[in-house]
N, CA, C and O atoms as a printed pandas DataFrame, in Angstrom:
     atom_number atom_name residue_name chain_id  residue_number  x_coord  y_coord  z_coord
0              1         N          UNK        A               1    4.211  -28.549   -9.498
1              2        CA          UNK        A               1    3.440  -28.315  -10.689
2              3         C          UNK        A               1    2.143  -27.582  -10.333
3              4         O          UNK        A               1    1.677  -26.620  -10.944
4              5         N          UNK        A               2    1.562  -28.267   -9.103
5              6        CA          UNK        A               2    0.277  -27.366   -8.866
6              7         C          UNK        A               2    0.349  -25.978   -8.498
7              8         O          UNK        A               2   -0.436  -25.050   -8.695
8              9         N          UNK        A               3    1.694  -26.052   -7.799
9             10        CA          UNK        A               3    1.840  -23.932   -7.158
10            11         C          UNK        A               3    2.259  -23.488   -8.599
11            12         O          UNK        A               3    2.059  -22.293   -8.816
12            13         N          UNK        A               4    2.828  -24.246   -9.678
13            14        CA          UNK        A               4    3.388  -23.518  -11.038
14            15         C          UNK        A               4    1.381  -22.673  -11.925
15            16         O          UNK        A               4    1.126  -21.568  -12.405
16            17         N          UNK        A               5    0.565  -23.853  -11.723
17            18        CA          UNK        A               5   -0.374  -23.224  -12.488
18            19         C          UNK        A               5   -0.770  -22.814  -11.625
19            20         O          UNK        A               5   -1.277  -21.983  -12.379
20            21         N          UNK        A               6   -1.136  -22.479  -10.552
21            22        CA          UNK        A               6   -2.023  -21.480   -9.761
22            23         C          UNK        A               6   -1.630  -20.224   -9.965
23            24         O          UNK        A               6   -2.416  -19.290  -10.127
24            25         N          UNK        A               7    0.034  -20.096   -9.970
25            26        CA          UNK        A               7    1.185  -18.673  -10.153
26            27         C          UNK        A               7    0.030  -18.016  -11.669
27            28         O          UNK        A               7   -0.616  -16.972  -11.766
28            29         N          UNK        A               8    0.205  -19.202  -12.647
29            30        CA          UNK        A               8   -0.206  -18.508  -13.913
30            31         C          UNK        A               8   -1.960  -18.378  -13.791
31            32         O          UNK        A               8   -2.462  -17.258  -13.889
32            33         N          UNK        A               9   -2.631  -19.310  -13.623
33            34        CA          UNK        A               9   -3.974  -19.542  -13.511
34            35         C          UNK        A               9   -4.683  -18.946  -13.179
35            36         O          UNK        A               9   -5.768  -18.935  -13.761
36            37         N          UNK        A              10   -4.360  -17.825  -11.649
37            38        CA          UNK        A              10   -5.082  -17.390  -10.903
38            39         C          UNK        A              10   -6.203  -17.919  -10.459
39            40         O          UNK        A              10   -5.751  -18.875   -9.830
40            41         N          UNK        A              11   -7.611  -17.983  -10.316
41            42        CA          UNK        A              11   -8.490  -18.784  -10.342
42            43         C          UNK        A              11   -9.648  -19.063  -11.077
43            44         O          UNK        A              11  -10.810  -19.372  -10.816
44            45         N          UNK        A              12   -8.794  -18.806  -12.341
45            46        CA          UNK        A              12   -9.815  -19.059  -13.494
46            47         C          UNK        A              12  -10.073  -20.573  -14.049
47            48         O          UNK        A              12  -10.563  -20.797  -15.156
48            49         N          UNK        A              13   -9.654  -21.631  -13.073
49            50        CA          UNK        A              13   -9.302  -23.119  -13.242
50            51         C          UNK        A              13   -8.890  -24.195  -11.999
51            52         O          UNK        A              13   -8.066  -24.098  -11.089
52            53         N          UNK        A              14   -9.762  -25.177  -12.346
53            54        CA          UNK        A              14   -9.624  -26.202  -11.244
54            55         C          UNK        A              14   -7.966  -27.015  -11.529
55            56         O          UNK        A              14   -7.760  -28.021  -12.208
56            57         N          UNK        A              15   -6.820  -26.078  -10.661
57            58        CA          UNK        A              15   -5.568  -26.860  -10.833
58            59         C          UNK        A              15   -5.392  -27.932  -10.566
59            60         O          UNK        A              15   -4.838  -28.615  -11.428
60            61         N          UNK        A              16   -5.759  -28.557   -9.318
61            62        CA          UNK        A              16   -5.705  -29.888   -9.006
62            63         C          UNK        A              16   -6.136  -30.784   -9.969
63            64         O          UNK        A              16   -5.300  -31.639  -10.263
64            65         N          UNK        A              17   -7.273  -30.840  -10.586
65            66        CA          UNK        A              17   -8.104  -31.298  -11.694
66            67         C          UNK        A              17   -7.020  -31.255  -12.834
67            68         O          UNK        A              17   -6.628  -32.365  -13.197
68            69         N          UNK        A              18   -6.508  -30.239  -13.415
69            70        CA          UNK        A              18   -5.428  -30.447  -14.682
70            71         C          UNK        A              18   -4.244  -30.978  -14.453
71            72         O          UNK        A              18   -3.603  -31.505  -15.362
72            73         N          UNK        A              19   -3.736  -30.893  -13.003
73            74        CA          UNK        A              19   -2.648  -31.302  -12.942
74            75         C          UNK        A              19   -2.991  -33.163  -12.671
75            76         O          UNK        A              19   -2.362  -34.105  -13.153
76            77         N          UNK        A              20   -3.954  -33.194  -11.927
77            78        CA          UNK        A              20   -4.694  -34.837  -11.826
78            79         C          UNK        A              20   -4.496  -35.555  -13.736
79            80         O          UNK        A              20   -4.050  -36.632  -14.132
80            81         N          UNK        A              21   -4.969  -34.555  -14.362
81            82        CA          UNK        A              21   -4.762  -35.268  -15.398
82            83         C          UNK        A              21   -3.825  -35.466  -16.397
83            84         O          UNK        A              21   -4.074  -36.094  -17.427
84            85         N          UNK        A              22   -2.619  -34.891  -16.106
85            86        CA          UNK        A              22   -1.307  -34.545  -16.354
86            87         C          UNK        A              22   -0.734  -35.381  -16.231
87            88         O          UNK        A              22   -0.245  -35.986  -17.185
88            89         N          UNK        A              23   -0.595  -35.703  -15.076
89            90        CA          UNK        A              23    0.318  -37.057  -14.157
90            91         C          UNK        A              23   -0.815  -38.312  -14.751
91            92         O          UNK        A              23   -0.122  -39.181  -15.281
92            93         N          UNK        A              24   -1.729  -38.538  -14.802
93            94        CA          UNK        A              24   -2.200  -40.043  -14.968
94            95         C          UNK        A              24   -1.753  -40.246  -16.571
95            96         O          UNK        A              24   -1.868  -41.430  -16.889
96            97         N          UNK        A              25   -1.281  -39.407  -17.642
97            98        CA          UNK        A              25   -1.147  -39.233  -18.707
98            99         C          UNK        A              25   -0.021  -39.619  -18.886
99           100         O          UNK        A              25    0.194  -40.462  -19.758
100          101         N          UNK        A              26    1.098  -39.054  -18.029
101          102        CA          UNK        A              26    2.554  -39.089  -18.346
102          103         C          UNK        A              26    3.168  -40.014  -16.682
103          104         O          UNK        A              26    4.385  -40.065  -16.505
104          105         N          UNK        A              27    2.303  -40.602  -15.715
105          106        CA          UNK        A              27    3.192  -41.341  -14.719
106          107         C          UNK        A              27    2.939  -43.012  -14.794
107          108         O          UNK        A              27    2.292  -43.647  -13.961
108          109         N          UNK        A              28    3.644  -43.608  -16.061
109          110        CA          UNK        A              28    3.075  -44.695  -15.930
110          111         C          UNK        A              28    3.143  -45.797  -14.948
111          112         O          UNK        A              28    2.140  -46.455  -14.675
112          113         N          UNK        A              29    4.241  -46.007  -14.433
113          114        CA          UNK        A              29    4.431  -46.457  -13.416
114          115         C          UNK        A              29    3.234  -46.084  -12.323
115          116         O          UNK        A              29    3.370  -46.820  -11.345
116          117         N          UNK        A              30    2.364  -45.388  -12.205
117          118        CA          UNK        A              30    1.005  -44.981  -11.421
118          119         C          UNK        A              30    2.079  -44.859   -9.715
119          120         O          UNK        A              30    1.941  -45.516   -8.684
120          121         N          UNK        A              31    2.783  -44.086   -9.946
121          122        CA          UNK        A              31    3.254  -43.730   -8.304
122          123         C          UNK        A              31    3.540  -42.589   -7.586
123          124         O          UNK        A              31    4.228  -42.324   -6.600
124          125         N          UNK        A              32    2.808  -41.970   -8.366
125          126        CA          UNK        A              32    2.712  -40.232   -8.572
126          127         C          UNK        A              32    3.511  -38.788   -8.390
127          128         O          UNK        A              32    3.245  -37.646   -8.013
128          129         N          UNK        A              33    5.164  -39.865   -9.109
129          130        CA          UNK        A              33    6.130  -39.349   -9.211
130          131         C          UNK        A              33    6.512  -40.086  -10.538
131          132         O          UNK        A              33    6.349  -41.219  -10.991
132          133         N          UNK        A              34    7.389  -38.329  -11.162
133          134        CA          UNK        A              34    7.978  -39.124  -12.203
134          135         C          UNK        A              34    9.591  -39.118  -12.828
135          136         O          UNK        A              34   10.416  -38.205  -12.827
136          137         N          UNK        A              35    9.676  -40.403  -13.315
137          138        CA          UNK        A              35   10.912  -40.819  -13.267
138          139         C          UNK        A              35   11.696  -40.397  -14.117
139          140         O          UNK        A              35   11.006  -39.890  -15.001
140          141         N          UNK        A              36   13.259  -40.273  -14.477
141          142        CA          UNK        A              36   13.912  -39.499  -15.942
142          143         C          UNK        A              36   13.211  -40.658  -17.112
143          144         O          UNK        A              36   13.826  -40.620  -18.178
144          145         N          UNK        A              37   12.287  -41.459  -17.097
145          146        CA          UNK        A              37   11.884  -42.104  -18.597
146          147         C          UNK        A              37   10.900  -41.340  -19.036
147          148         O          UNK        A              37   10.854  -40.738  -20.109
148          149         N          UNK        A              38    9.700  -41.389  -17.749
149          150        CA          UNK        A              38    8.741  -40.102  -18.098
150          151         C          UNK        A              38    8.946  -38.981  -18.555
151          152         O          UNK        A              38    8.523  -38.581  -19.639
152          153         N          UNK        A              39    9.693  -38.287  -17.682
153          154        CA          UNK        A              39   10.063  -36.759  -17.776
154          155         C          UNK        A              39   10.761  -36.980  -19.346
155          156         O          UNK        A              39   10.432  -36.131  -20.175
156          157         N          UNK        A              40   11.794  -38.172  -19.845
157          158        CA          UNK        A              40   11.486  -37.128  -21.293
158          159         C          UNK        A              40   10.748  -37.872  -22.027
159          160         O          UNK        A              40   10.895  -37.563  -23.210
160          161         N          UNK        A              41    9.858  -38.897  -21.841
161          162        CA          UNK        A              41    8.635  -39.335  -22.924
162          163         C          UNK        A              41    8.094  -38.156  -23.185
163          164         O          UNK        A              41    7.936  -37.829  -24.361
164          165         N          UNK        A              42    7.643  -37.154  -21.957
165          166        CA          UNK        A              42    6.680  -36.168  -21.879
166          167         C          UNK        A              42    7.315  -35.077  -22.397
167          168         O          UNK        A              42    6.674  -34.170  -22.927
168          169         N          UNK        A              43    8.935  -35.057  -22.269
169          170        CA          UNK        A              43    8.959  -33.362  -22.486
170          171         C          UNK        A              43    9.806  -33.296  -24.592
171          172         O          UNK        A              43    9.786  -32.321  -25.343
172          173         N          UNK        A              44   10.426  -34.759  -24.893
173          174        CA          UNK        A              44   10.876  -34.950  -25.920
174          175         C          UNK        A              44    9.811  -34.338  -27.467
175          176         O          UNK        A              44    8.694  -34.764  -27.762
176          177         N          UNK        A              45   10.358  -33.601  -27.981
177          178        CA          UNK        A              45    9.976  -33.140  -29.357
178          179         C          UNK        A              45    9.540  -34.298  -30.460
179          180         O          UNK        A              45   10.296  -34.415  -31.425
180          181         N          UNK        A              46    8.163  -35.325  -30.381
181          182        CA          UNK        A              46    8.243  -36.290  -31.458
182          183         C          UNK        A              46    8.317  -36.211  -32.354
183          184         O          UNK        A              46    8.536  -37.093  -33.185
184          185         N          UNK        A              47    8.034  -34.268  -32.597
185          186        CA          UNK        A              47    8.235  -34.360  -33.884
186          187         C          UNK        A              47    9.579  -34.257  -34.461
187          188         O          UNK        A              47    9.749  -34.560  -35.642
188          189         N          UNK        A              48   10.347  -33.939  -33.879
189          190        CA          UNK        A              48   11.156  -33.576  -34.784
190          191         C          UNK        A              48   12.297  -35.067  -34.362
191          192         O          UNK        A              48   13.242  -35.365  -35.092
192          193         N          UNK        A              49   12.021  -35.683  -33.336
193          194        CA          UNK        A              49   12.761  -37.272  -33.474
194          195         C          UNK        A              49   12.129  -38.302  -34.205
195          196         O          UNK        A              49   12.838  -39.283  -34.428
196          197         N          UNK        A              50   10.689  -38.328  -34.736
197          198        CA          UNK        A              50    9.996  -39.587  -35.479
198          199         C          UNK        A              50    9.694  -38.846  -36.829
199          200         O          UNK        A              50    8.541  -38.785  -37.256
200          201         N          UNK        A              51   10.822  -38.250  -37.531
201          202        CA          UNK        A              51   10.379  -38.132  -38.633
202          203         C          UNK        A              51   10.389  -38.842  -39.465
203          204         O          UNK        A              51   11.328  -39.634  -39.546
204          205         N          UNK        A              52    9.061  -38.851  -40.686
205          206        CA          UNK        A              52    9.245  -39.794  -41.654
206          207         C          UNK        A              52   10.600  -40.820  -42.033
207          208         O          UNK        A              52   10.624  -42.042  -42.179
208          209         N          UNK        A              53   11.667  -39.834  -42.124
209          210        CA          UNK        A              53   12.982  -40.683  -42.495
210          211         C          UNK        A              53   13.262  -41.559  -41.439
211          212         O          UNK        A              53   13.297  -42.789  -41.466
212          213         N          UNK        A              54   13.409  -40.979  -40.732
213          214        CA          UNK        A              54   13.829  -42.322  -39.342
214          215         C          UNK        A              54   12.689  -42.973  -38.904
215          216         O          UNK        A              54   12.837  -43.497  -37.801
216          217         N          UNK        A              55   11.501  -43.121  -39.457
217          218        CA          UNK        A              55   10.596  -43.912  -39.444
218          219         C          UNK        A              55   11.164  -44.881  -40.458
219          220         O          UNK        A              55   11.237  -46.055  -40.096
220          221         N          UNK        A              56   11.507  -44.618  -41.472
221          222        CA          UNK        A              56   11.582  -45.259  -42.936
222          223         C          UNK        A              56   12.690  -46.181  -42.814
223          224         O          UNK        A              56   12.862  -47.259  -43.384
224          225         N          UNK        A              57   13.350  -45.625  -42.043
225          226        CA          UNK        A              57   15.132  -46.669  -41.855
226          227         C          UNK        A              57   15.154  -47.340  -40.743
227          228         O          UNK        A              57   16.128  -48.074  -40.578
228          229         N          UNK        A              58   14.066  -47.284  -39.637
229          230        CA          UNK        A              58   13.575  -48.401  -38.581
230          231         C          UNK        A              58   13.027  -49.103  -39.405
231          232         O          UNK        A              58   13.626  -50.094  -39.823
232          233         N          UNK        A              59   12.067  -48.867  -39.751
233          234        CA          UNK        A              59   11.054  -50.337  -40.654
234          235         C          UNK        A              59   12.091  -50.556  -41.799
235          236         O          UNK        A              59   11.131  -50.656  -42.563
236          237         N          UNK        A              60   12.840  -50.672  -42.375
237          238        CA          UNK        A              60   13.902  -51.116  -43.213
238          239         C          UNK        A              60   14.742  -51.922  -42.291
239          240         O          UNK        A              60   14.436  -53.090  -42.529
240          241         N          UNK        A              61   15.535  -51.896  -41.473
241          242        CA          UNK        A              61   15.944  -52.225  -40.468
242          243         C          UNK        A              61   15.399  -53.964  -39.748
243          244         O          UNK        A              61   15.981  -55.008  -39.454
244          245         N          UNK        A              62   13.514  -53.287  -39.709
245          246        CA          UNK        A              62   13.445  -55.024  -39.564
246          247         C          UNK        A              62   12.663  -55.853  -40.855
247          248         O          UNK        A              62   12.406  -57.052  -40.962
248          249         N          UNK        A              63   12.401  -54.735  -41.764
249          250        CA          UNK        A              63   11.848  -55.298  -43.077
250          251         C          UNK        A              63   13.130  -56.169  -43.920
251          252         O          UNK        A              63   13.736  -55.556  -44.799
252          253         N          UNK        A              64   13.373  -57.096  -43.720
253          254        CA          UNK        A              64   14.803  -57.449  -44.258
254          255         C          UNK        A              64   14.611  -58.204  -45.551
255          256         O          UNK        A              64   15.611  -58.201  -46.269
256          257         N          UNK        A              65   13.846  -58.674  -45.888
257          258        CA          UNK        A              65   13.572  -59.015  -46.838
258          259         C          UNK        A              65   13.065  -58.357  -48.238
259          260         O          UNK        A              65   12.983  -58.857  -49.360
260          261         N          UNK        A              66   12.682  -56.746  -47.648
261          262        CA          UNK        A              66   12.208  -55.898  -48.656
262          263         C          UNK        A              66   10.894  -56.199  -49.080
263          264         O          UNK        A              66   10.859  -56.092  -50.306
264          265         N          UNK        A              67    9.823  -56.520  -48.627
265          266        CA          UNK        A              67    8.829  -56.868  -49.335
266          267         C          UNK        A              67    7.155  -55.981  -48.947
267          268         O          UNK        A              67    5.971  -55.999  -49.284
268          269         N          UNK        A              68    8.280  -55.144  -47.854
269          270        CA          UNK        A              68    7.544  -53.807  -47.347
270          271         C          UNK        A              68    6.464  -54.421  -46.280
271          272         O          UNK        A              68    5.340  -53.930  -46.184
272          273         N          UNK        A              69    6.881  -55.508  -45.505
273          274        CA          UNK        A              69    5.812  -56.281  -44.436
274          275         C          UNK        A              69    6.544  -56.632  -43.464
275          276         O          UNK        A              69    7.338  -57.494  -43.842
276          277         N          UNK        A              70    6.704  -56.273  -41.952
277          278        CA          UNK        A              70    7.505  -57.140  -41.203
278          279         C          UNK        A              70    6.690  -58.335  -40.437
279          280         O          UNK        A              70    5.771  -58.338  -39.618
280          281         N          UNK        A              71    7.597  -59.527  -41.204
281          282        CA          UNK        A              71    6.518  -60.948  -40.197
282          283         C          UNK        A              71    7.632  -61.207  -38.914
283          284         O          UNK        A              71    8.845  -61.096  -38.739
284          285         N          UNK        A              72    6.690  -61.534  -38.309
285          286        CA          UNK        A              72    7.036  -62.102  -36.879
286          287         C          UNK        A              72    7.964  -62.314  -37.216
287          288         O          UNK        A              72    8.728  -61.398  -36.911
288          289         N          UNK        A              73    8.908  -63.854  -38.267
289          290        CA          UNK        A              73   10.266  -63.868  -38.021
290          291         C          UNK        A              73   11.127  -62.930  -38.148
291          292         O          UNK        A              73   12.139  -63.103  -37.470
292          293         N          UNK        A              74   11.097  -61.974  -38.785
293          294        CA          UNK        A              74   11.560  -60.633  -39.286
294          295         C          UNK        A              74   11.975  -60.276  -37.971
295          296         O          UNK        A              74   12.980  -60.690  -37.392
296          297         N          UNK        A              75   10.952  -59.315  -37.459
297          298        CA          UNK        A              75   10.963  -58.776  -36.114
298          299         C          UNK        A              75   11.613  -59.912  -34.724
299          300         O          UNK        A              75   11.738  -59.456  -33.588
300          301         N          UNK        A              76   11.887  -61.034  -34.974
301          302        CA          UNK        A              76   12.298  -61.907  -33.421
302          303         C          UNK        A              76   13.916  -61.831  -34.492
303          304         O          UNK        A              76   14.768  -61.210  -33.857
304          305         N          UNK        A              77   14.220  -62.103  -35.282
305          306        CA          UNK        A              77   15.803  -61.881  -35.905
306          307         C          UNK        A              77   16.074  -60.457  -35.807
307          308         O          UNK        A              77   17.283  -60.225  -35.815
308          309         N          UNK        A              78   15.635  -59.849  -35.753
309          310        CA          UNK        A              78   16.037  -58.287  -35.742
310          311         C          UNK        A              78   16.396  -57.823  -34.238
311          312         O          UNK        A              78   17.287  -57.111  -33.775
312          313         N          UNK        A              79   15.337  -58.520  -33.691
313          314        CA          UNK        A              79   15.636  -58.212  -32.141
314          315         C          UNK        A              79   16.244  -58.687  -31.082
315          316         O          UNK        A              79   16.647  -58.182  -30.034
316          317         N          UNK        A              80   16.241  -60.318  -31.773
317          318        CA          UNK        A              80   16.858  -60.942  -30.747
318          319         C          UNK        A              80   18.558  -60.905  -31.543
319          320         O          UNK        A              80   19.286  -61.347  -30.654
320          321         N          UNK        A              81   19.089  -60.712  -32.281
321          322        CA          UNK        A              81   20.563  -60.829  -33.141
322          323         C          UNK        A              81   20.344  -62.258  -33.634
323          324         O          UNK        A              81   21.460  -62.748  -33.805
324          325         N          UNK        A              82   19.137  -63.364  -34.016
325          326        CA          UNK        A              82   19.528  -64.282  -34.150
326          327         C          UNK        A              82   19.957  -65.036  -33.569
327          328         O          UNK        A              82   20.699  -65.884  -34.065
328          329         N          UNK        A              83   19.545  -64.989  -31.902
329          330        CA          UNK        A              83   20.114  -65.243  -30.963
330          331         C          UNK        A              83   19.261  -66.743  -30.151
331          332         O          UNK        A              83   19.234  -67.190  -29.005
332          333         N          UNK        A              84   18.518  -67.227  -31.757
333          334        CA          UNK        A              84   17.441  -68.126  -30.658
334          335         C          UNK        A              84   16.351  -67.757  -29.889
335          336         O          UNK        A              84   16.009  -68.579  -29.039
336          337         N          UNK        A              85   15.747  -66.776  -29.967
337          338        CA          UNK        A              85   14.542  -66.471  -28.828
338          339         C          UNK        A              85   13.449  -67.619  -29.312
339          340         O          UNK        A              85   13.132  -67.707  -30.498
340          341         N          UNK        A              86   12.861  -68.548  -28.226
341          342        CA          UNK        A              86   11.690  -69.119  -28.634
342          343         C          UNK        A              86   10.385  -68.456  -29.466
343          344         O          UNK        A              86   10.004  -67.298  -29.295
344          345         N          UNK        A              87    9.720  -69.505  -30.486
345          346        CA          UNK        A              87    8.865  -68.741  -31.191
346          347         C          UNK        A              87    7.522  -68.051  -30.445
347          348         O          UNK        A              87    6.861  -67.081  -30.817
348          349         N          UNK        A              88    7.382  -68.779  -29.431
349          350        CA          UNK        A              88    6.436  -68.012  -28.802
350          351         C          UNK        A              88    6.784  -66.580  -28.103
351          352         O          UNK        A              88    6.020  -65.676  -27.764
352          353         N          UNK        A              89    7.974  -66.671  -28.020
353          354        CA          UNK        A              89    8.119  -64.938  -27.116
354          355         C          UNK        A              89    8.357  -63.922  -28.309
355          356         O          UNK        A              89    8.492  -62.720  -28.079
């Protein structure tokens, strides 16, 4: 990544410095490599995967009751299948 912006940059910019802040942005794991979860957190289009609609049919999904609020039990039945998860987790 750093020989990629220097190619374009020439030395109109501290590369190390942008690329320093690149990686602390997108390596969460902090090991200064990144893994296929990163690589597509970072390179995935949000926009065009979190659009309104599929925003609207996730929160429907654990809004089950319709009352346009998800409570805690909502969300631990949705996630766990009803499967018993203790109320504290």
């Amino acid at each position: 990544m750093l020989k990629g912006y220097k190619e374009l940059s020439g030395d109109n910019y501290n590369e190390q410095e942008i690329v320093d802040r690149i990686m602390s942005n997108v390596d969460i794991d902090k090991i200064w490599c990144l893994n296929y979860t990163e690589f597509a957190i970072t390179t995935i289009d949000k926009h065009k995967i979190l659009t309104r609609e599929r925003l609207e049919v996730a929160f429907k999904i654990f809004d089950r009751n319709s009352n346009d609020k998800i409570s805690p039990s909502e969300l631990k039945d949705t996630l766990s299948g009803n499967e018993g998860i203790p109320k504290e987790k």
